[in-house]
C-alpha positions in Angstrom: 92.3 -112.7 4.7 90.9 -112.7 1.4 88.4 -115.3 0.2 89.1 -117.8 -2.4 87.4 -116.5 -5.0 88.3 -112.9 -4.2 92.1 -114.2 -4.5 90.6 -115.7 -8.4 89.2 -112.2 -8.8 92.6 -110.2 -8.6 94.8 -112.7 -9.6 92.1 -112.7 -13.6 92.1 -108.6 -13.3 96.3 -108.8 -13.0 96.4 -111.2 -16.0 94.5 -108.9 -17.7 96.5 -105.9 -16.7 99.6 -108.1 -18.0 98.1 -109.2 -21.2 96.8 -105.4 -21.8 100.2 -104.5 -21.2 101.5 -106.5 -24.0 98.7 -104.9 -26.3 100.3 -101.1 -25.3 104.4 -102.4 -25.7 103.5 -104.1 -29.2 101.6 -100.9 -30.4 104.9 -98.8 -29.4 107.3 -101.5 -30.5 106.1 -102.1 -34.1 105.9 -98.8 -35.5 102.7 -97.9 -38.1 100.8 -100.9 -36.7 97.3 -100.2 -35.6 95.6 -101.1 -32.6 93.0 -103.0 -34.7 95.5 -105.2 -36.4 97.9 -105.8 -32.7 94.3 -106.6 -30.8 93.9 -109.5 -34.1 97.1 -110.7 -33.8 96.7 -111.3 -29.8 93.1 -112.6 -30.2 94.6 -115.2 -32.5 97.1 -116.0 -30.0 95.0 -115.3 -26.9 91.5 -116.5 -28.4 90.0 -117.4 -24.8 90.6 -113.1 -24.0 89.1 -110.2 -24.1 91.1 -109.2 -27.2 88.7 -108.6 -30.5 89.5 -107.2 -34.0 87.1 -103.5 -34.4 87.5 -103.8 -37.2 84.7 -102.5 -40.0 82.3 -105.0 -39.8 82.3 -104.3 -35.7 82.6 -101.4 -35.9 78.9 -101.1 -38.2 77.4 -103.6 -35.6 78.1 -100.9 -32.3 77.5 -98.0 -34.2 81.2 -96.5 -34.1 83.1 -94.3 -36.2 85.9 -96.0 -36.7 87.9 -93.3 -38.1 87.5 -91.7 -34.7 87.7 -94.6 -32.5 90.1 -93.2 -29.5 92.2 -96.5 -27.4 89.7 -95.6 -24.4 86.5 -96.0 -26.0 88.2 -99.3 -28.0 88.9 -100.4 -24.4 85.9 -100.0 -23.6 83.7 -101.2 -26.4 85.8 -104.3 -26.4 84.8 -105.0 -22.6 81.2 -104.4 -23.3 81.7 -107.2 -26.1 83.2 -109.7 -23.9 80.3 -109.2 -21.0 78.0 -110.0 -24.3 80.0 -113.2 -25.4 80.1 -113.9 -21.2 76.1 -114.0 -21.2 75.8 -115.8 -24.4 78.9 -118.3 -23.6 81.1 -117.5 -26.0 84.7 -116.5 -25.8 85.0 -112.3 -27.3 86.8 -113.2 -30.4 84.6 -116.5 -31.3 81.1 -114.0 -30.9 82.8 -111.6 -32.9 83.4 -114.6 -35.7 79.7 -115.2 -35.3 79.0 -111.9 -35.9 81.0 -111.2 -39.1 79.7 -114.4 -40.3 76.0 -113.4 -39.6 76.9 -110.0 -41.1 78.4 -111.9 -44.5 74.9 -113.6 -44.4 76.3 -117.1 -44.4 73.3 -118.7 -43.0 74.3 -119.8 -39.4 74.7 -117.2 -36.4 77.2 -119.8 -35.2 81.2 -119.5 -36.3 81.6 -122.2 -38.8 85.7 -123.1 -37.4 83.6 -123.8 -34.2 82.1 -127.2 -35.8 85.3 -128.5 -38.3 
């Protein structure tokens, strides 16, 4: 049988699958709404996720035309971002909040809703 922590392993890779799934029924069910603003709106709901808003400011910071950002390569940038906020210990969408607030040069690398 699987092992205990092989059972954790599929059961987090089917939550993600699930919650992914959402992402792709919102982006057909709400017509003109891009996959930028659907991946805020289910980071703000979700913030302990995967989800991030590439948005400009991201965008700049991994060197991506945004313009010409396809859903694969968001996928895929956005999973590359949360193995970065894994190693550093943050959740995606809080290193992201560090980021843009770094990139506003606010002083602090650290997101300031973090401390209130």
């Amino acid at each position: 049988g699987l092992q205990s922590w092989e059972k954790k392993y599929i059961k987090t890779q089917l939550e993600c699958i699930e919650i992914n799934n959402i992402r792709h029924s919102l982006l057909k069910f709400i017509k003109g709404m891009s996959l930028t603003k659907i991946s805020f709106f289910l980071a703000l709901i979700f913030p302990r996720e995967n989800f991030i808003c590439l948005d400009t400011w991201m965008c700049k910071y991994y060197g991506i035309d945004q313009k010409k950002l396809t859903y694969k390569q968001y996928i895929k940038t956005e999973s590359n971002h949360a193995m970065l906020a894994n190693r550093l210990g943050y959740f995606p969408f809080a290193l992201q909040w560090a980021m843009w607030e770094f990139g506003q040069k606010k002083g602090s690398i650290y997101p300031s809703f973090l401390w209130r």
